[in-house]
NUPALO-401902 format. One record per atom (N, C-alpha, C): residue in one letter; x, y, z; atom name. Coordinates in Angstrom, 3 decimals, padded with zeros to 6 digits. Each point is the difference from the previous one (the first is absolute). Layout:
// NUPALO-401902
   r          x          y          z    a
   A          X          Y          Z   CA
...
***
This chain:
// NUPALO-401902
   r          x          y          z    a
   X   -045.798    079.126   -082.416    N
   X    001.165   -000.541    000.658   CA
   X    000.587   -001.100   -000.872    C
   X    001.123    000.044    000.115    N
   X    000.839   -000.922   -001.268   CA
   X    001.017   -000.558    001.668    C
   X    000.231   -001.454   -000.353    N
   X    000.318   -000.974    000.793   CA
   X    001.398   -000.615   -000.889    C
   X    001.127    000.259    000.766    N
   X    001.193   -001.146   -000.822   CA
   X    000.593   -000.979    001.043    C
   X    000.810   -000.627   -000.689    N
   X    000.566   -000.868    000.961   CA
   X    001.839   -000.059   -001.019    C
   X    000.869    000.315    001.486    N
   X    001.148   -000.590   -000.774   CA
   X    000.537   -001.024    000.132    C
   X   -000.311   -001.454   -000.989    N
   X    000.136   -001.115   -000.141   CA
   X    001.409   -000.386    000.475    C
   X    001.146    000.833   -000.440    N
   X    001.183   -000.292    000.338   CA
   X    000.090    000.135    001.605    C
   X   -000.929    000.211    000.892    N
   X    000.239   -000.022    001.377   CA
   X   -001.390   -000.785    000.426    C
   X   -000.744   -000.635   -000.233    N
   X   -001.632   -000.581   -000.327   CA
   X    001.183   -001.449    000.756    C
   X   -000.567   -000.560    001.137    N
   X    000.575   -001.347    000.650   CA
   X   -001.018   -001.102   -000.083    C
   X   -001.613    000.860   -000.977    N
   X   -000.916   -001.512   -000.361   CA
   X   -000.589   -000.848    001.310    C
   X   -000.027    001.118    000.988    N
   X   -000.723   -000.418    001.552   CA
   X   -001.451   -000.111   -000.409    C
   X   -000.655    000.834   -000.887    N
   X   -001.125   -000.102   -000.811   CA
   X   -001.666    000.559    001.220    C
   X    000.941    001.015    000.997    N
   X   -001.016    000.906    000.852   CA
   X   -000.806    001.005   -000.619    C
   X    000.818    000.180   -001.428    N
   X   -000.962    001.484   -000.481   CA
   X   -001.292   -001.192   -000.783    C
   X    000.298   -000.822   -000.464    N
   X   -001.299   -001.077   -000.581   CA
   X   -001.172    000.350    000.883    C
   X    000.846   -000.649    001.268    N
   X   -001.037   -000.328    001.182   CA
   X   -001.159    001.184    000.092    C
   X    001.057    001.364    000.361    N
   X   -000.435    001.477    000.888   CA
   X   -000.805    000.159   -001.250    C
   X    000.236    000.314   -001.559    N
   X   -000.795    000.191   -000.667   CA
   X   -000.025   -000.527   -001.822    C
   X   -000.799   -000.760    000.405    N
   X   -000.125   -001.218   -001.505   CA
   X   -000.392    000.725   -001.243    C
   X   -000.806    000.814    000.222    N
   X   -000.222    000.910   -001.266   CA
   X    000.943    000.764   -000.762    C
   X    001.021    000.074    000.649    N
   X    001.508    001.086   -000.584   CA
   X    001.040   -001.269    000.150    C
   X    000.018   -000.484    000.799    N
   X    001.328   -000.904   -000.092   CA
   X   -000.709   -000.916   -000.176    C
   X    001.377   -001.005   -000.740    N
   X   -000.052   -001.689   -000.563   CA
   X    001.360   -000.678    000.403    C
   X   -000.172   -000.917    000.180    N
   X    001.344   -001.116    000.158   CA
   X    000.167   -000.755   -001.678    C
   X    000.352    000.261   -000.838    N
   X    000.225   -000.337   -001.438   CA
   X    000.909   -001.303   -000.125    C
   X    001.068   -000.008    000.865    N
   X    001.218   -000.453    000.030   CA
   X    000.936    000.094    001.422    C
   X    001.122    000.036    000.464    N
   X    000.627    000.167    000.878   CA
   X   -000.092    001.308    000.650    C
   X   -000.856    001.024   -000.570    N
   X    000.332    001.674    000.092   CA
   X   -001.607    000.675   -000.216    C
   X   -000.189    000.596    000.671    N
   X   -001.138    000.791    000.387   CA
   X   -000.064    001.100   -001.587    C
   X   -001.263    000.138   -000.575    N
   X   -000.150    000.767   -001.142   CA
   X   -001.492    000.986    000.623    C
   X    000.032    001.104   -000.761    N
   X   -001.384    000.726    000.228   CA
   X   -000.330   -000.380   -001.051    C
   X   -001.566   -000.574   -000.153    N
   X   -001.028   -000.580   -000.881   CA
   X   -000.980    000.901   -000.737    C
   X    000.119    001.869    000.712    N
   X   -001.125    000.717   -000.374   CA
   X    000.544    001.266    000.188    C
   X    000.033    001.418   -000.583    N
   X    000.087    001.278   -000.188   CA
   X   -000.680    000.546   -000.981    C
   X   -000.322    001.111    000.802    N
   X   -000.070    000.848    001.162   CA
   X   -000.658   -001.266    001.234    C
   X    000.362   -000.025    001.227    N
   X   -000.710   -000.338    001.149   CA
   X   -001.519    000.502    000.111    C
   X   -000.760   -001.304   -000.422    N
   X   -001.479    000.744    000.315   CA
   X   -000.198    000.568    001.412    C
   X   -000.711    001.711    000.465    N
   X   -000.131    000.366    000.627   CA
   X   -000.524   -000.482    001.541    C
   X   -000.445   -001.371   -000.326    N
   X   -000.657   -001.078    001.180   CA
   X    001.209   -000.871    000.748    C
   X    001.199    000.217   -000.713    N
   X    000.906   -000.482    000.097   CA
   X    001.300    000.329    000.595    C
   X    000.187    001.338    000.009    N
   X    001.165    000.702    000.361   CA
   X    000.216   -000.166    001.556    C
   X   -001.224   -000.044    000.261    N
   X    000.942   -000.072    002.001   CA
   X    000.778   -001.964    000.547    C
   X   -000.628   -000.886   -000.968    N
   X    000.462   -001.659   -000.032   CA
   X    001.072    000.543   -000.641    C
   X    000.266    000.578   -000.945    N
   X    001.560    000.422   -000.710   CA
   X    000.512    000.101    000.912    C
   X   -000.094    001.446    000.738    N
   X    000.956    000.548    000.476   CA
   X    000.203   -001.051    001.405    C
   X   -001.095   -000.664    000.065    N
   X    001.072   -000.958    001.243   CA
   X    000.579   -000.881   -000.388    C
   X    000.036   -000.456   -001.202    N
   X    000.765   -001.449   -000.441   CA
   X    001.411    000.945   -000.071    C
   X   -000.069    001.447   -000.423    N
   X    001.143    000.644   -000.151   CA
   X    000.842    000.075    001.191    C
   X   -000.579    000.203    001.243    N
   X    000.325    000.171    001.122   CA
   X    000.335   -001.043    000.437    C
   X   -000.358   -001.736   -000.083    N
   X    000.030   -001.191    000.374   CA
   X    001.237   -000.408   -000.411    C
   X    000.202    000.230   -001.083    N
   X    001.231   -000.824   -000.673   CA
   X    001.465    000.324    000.535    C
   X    000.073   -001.507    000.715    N
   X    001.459    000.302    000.397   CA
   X    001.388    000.634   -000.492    C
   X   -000.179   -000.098   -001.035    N
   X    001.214    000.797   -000.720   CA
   X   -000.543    001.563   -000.421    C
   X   -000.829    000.305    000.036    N
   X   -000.635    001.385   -000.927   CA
   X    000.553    000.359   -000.878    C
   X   -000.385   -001.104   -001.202    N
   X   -000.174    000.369   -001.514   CA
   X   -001.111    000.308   -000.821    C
   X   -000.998    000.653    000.885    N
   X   -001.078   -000.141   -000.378   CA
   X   -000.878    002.015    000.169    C
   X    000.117    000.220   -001.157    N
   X   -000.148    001.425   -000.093   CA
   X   -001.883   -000.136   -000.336    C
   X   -000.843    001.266    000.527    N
   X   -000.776    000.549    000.090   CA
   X   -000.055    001.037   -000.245    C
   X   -000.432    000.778   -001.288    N
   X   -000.022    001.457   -000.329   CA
   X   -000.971    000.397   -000.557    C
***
């Protein structure tokens, strides 16, 4: 599973950190993925930070 985020819509609420720290980081004002492929221990905290984020810029594939 490969994880993106589109920064140009990313509002830096910084929930995907929270939901899952191992793939997301707060770097700066804007949410970055820190790790790919998504280690397999990991994909279901993905997919809810994906689901969490108020704007849904936050892809899971």
């Amino acid at each position: 599973m490969i994880a993106t985020i589109d920064v140009d819509a990313c509002i830096g609420c910084g929930l995907c950190a929270n939901d899952c720290p191992e793939v997301f980081e707060m770097p700066a004002d804007k949410a970055a993925v820190k790790v790919t492929p998504v280690p397999a221990d990991k994909e279901e905290s993905c997919k809810t930070a994906a689901t969490n984020c108020p704007v849904q810029c936050i892809k899971c594939e």
